[in-house]
C-alpha positions as CSV (number, residue, x, y, z in Angstrom):
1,X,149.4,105.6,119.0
2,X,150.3,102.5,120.0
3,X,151.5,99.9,118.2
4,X,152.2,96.2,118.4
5,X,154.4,93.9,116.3
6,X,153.7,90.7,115.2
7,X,156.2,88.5,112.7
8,X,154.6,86.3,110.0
9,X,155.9,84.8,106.9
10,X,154.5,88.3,105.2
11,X,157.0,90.2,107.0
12,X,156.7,92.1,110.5
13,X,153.7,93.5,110.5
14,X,153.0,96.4,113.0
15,X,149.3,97.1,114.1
16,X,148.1,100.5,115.3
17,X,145.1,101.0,117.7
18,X,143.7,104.7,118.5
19,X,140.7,104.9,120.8
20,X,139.3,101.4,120.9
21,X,139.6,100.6,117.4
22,X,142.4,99.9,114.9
23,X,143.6,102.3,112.7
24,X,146.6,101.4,110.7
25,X,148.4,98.5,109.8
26,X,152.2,98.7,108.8
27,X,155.3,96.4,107.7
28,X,158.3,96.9,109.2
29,X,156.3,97.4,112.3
30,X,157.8,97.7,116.1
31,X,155.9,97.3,119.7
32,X,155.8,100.7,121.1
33,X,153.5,102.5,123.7
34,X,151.1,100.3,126.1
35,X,149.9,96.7,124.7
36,X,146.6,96.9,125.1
37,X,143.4,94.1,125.3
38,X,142.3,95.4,121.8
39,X,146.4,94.7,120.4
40,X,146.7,92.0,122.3
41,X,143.4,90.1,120.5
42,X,144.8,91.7,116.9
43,X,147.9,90.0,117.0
44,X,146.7,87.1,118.0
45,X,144.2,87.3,115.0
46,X,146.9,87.7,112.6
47,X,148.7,85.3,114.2
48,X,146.0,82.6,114.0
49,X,145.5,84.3,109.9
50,X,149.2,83.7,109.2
51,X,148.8,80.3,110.5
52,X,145.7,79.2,108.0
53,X,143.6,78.8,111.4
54,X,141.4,82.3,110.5
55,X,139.6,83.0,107.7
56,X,138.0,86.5,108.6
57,X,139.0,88.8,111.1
58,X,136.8,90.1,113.8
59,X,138.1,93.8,115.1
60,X,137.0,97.0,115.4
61,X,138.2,99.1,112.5
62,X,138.8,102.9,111.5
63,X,139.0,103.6,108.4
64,X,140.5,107.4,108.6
65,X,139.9,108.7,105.0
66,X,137.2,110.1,103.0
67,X,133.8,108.7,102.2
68,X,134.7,107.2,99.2
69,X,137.9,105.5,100.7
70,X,135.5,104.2,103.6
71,X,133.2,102.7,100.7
72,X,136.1,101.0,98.9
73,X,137.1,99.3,102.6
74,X,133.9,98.4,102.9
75,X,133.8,96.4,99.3
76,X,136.9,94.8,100.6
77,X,136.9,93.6,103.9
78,X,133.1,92.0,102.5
79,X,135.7,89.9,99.8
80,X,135.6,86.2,101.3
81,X,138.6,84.2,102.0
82,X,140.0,82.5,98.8
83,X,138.2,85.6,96.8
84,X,138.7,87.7,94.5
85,X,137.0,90.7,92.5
86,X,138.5,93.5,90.3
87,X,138.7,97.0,90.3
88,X,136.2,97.2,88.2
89,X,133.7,94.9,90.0
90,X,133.7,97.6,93.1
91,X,133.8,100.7,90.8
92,X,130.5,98.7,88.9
93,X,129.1,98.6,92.6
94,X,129.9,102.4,93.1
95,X,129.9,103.5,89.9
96,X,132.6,105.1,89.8
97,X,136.3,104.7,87.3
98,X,138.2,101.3,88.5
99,X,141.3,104.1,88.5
100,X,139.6,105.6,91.5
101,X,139.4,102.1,93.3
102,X,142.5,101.3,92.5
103,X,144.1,104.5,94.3
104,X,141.6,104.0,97.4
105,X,143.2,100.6,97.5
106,X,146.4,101.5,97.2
107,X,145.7,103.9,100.4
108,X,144.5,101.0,102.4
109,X,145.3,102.0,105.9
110,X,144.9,98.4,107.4
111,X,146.1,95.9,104.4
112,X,146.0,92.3,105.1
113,X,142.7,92.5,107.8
114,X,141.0,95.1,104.9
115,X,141.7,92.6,102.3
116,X,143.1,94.8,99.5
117,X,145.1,92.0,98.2
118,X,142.0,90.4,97.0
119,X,141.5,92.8,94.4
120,X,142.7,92.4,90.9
121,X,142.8,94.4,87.8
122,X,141.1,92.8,84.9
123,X,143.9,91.6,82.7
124,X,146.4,90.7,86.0
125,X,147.4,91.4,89.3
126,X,147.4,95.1,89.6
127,X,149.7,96.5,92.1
128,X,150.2,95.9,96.4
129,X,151.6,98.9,98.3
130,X,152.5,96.5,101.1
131,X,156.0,95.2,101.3
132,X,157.3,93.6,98.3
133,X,154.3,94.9,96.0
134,X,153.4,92.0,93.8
135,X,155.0,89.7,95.6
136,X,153.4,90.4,98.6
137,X,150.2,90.1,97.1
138,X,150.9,87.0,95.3
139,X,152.0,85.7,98.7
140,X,148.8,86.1,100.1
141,X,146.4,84.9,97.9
142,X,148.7,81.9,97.7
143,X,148.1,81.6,101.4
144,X,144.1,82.2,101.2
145,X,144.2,79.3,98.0
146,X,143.2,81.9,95.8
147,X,146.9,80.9,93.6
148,X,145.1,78.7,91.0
149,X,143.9,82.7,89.8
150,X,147.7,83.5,89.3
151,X,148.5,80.7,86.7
């Protein structure tokens, strides 16, 4: 698949595309394979989002995964800018253990534009699977405002 790399203050991220839509977003990421019009608009979304000048991104996604994982994504990416909710306010909404949402967000195959970082357990953070874990996270809901929650 192809892959482009873009470097923010978050690290290098590296975004997949596979048939029109993408697919996977990774740190540590590296350009590879041909840039197309669909990577090309991605990174310049996360560009414009590391940047503050983007508040919601607007790509085609593919969430490869089961239903349930799809569900969770969904429940994110619909978290506003600045938000937050917990694992169990989406396992209320699909009534299902907030152990099982946090596992489908620790799968997230496209952090940062699926906002899994948004999502909080109800006595703290909870974890990040992206680079630097808790860090990371805390990085980015500094960056979306969202820090006055951390105090």
């Amino acid at each position: 698949m192809p892959m482009i790399a873009v470097e923010t203050q978050f690290g290098c991220l590296g975004i997949e595309e596979e048939d029109g839509a993408i697919t996977s977003l990774v740190w540590d990421g590296h350009t590879t394979g041909e840039t197309t019009p669909l990577l090309i608009e991605a990174a310049s979304q996360i560009r414009a989002y590391a940047e503050g000048r983007l508040q919601k991104f607007d790509l085609p996604l593919r969430v490869v995964g089961s239903e349930f994982q799809k569900q969770v994504c969904d429940l994110m990416s619909a978290i506003p800018f600045g938000y937050t909710r917990t694992y169990g306010d989406i396992a209320d909404d699909l009534g299902c253990p907030a152990q099982a949402v946090g596992q489908a967000c620790g799968a997230n195959p496209i952090p940062v534009i699926i906002p899994c970082h948004r999502v909080l357990a109800a006595s703290g953070l909870g974890g990040f699977s992206g680079q630097g874990g808790v860090e990371g996270k805390v990085a980015l809901l500094r960056h979306e405002g969202a820090a006055s929650l951390l105090i």
